[in-house]
SERO-4910 file (N, C-alpha, C, O; in steps of 0.05 Angstrom, whole numbers):
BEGIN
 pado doro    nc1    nc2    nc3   cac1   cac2   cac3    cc1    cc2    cc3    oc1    oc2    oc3
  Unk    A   -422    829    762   -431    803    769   -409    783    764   -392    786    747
  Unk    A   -412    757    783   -383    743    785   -399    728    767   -423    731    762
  Unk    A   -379    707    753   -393    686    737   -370    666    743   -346    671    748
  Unk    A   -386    638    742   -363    618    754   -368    595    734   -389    584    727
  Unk    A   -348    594    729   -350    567    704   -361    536    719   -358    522    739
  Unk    A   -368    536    708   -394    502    730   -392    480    696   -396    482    672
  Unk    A   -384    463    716   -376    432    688   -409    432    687   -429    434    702
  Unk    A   -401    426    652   -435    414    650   -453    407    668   -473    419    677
  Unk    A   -442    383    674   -466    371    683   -460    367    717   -441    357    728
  Unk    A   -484    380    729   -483    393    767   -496    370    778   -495    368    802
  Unk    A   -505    355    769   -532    334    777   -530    328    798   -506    328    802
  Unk    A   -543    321    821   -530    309    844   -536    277    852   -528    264    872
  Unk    A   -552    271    832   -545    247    829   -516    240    821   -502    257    810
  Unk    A   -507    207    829   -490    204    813   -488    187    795   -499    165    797
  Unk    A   -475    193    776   -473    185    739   -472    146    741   -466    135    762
  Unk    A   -477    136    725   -472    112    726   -449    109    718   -439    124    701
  Unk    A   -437     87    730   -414     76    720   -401     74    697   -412     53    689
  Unk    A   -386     81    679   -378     67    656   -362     42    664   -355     40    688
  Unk    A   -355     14    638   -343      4    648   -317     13    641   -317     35    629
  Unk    A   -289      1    646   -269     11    635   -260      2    611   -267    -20    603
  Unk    A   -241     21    592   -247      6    560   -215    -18    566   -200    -28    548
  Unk    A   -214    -20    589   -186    -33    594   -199    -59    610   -219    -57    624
  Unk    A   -184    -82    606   -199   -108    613   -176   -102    651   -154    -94    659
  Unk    A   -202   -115    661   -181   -116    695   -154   -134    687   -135   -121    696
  Unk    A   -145   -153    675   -121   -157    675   -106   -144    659    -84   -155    658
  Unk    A   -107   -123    645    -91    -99    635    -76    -87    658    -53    -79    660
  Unk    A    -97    -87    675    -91    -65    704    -71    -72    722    -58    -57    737
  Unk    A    -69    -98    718    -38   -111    729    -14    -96    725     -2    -90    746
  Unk    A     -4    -90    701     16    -85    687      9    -59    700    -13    -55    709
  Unk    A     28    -43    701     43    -18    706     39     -2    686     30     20    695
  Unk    A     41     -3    660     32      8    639      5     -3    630      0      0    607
  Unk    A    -11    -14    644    -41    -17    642    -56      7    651    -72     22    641
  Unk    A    -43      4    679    -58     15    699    -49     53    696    -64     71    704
  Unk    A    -29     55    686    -23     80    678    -38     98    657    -43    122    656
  Unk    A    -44     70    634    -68     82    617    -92     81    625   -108     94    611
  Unk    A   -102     68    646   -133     78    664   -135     97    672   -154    112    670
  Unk    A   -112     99    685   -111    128    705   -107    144    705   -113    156    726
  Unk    A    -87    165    672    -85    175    667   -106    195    654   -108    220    657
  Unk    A   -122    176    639   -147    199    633   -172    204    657   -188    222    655
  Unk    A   -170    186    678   -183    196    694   -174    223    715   -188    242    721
  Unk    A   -151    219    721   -133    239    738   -133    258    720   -141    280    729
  Unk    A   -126    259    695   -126    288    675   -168    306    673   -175    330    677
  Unk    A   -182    286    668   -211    292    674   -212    310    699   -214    335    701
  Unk    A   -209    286    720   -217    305    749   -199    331    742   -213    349    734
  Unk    A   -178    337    743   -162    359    738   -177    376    712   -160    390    702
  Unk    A   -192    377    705   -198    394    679   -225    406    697   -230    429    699
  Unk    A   -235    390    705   -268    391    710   -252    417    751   -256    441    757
  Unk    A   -239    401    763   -230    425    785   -220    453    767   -230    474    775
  Unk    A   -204    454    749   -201    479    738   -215    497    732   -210    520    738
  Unk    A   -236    489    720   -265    505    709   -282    510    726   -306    517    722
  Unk    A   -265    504    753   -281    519    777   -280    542    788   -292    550    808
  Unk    A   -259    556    769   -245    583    769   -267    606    763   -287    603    750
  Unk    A   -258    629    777   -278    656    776   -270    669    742   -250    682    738
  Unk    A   -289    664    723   -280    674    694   -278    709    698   -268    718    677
  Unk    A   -283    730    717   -290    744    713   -258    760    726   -250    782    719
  Unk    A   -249    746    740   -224    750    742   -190    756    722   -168    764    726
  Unk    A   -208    743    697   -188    735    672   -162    729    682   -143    743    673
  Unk    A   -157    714    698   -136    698    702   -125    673    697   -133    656    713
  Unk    A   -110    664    679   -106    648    666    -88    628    682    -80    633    704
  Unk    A    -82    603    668    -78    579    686    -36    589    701    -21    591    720
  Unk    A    -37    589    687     -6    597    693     -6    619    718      9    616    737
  Unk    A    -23    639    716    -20    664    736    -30    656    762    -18    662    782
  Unk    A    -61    636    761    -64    620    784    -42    602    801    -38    600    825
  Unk    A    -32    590    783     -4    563    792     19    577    805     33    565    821
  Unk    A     24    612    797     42    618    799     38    635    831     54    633    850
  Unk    A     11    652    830      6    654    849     -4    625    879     -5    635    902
  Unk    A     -8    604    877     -4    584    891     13    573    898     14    555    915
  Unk    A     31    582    884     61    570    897     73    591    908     95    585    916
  Unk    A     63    620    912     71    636    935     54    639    948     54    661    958
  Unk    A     32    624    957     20    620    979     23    595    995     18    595   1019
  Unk    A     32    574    983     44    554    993     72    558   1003     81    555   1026
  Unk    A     84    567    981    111    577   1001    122    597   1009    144    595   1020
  Unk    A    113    611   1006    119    643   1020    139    661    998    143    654    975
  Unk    A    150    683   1012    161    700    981    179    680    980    188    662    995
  Unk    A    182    691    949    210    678    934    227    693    912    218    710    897
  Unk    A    248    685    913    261    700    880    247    693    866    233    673    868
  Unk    A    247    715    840    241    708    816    249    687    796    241    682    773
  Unk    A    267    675    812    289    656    798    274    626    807    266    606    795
  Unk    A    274    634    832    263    596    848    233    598    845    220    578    851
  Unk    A    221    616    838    185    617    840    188    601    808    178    579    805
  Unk    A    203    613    787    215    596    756    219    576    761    204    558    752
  Unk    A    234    572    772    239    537    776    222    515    779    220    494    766
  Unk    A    204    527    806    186    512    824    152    503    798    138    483    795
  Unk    A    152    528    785    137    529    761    145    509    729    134    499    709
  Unk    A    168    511    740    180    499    707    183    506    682    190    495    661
  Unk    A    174    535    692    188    559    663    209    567    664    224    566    684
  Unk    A    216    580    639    240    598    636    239    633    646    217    645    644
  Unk    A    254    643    653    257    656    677    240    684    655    225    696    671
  Unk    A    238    694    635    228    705    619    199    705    619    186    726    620
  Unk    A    188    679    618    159    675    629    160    686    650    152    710    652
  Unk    A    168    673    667    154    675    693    157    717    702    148    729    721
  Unk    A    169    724    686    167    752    684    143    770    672    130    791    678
  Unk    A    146    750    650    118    762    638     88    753    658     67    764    652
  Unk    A     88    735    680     68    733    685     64    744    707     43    751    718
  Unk    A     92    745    717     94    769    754     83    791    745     69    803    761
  Unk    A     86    804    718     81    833    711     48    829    713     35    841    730
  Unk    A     36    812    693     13    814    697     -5    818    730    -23    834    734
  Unk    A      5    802    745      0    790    770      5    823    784    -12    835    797
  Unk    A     28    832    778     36    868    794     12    883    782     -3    897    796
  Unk    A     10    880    760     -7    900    751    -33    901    757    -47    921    753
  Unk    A    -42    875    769    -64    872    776    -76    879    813    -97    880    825
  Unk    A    -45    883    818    -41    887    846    -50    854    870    -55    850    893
  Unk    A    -46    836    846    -40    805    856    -23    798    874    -28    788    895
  Unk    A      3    806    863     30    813    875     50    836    874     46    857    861
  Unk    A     75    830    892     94    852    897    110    840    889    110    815    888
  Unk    A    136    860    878    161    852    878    174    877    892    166    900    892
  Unk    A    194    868    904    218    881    925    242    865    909    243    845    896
  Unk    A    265    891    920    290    874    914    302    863    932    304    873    954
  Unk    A    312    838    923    324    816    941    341    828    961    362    838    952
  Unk    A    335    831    994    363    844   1012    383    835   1010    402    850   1014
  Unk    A    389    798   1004    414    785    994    425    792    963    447    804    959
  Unk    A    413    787    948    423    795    925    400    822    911    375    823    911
  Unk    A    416    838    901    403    859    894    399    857    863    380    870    853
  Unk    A    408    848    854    396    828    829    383    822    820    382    821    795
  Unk    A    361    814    839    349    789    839    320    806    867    320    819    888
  Unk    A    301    796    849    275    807    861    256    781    874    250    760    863
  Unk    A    247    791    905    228    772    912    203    779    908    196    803    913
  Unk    A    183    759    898    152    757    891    143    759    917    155    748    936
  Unk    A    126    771    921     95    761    942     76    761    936     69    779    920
  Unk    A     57    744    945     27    749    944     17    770    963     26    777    985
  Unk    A     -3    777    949    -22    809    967    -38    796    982    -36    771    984
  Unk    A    -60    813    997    -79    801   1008   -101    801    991   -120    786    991
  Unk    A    -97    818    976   -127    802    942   -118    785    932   -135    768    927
  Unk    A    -92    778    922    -84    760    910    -94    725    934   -105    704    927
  Unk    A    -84    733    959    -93    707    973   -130    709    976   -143    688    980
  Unk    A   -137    723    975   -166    719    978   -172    704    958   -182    682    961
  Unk    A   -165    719    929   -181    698    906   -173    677    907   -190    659    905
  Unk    A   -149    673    910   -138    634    908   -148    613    930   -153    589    926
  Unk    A   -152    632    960   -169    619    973   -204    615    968   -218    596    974
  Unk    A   -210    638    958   -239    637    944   -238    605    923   -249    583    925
  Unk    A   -219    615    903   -227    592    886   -223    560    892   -234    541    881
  Unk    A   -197    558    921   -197    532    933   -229    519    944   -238    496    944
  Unk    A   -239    540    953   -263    536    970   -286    523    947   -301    504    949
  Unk    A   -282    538    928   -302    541    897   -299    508    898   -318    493    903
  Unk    A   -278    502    895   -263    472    881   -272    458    904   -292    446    898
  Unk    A   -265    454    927   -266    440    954   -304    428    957   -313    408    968
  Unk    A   -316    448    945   -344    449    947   -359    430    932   -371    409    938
  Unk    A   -355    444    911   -356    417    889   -354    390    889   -372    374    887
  Unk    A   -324    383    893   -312    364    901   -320    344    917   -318    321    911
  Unk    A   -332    356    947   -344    343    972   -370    335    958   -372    311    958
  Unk    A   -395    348    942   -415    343    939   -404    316    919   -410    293    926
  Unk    A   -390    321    895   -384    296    880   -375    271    899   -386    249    895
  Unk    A   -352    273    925   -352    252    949   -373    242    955   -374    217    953
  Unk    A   -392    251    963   -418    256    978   -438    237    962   -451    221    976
  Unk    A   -441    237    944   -447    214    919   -430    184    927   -441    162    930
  Unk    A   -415    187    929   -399    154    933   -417    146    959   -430    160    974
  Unk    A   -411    109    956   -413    102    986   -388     99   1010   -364     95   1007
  Unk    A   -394    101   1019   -365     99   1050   -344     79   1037   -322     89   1039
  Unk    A   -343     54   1026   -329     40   1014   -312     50    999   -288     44    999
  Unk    A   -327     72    978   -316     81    955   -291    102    969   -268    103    963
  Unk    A   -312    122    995   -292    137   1002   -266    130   1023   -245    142   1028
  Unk    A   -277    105   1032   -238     97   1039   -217     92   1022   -192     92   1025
  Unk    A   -235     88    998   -209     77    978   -197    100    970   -174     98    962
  Unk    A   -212    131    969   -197    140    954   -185    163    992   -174    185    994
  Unk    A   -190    153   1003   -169    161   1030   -144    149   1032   -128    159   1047
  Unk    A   -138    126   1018   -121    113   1021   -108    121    983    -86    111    977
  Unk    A   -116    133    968   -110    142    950    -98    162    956    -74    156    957
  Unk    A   -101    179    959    -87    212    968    -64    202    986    -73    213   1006
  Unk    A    -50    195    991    -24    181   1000    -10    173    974      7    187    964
  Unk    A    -16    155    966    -16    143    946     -4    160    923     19    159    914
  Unk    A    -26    179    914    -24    195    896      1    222    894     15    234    877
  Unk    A     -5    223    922     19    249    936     55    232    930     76    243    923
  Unk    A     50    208    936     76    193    939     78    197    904     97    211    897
  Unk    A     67    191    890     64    190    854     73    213    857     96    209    865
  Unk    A     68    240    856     63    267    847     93    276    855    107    291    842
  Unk    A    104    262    884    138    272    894    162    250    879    186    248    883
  Unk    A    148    239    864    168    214    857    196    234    831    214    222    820
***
């Protein structure tokens, strides 16, 4: 049996407002508005994680690692490290896990023989697309709660946020 980690509280109502513990002219400043938004953006991000299949025992690192070879297709072992922001030792220890699970492949590089390229399998893309869907689901019903107002603002957020995230 699958078991799927579900945030507390499913309600479909939605929650009342808190106010913010930051006065609106804090929000001015750059470093106002950074301390509002930071624990909200870290929240949403905790509460999408725990939308993960527990029965999979895959841990946060092996998911990230496998999503960035589905976003970008194979890679060395060297640039999949990079793109992650570990040291090349990790990211070894977690390809192995990921092989062993038959998540992913490694081949040796036809340019450098050295140097080994990752791929994702087709179980490996099923679950990450499974758990996007898991997350996507959720997500829309929590949208689905706002009014239309609320949801242009945060349409015009996701630009916004993407521009933040490449800075």
């Amino acid at each position: 049996m699958t078991t799927t980690r579900t945030p507390a509280a499913t309600s479909t109502r939605a929650p009342e407002l808190r106010p913010l513990a930051v006065k609106a002219e804090d929000l001015r400043s750059n470093a106002g508005l950074a301390n509002a938004l930071r624990p909200s953006v870290m929240r949403l991000a905790r509460r999408l994680r725990q939308m993960r299949d527990d029965s999979l025992d895959l841990n946060s690192n092996q998911l990230s690692a496998m999503a960035v070879l589905l976003n970008h297709g194979d890679l060395p072992m060297g640039e999949l490290a990079g793109l992650e922001k570990v040291q090349p030792p990790s990211m070894t220890r977690i390809v192995n896990g990921l092989e062993e699970r038959g998540l992913v492949t490694r081949q040796p590089d036809p340019h450098d023989r050295r140097s080994a390229r990752v791929s994702l399998t087709e179980p490996g893309r099923q679950i990450l697309l499974a758990n996007r869907r898991r997350r996507d689901e959720w997500l829309a019903v929590r949208l689905a709660e706002l009014d239309p107002a609320e949801r242009d603002v945060l349409r015009q957020c996701v630009r916004i946020l993407e521009k933040v995230n490449h800075a």
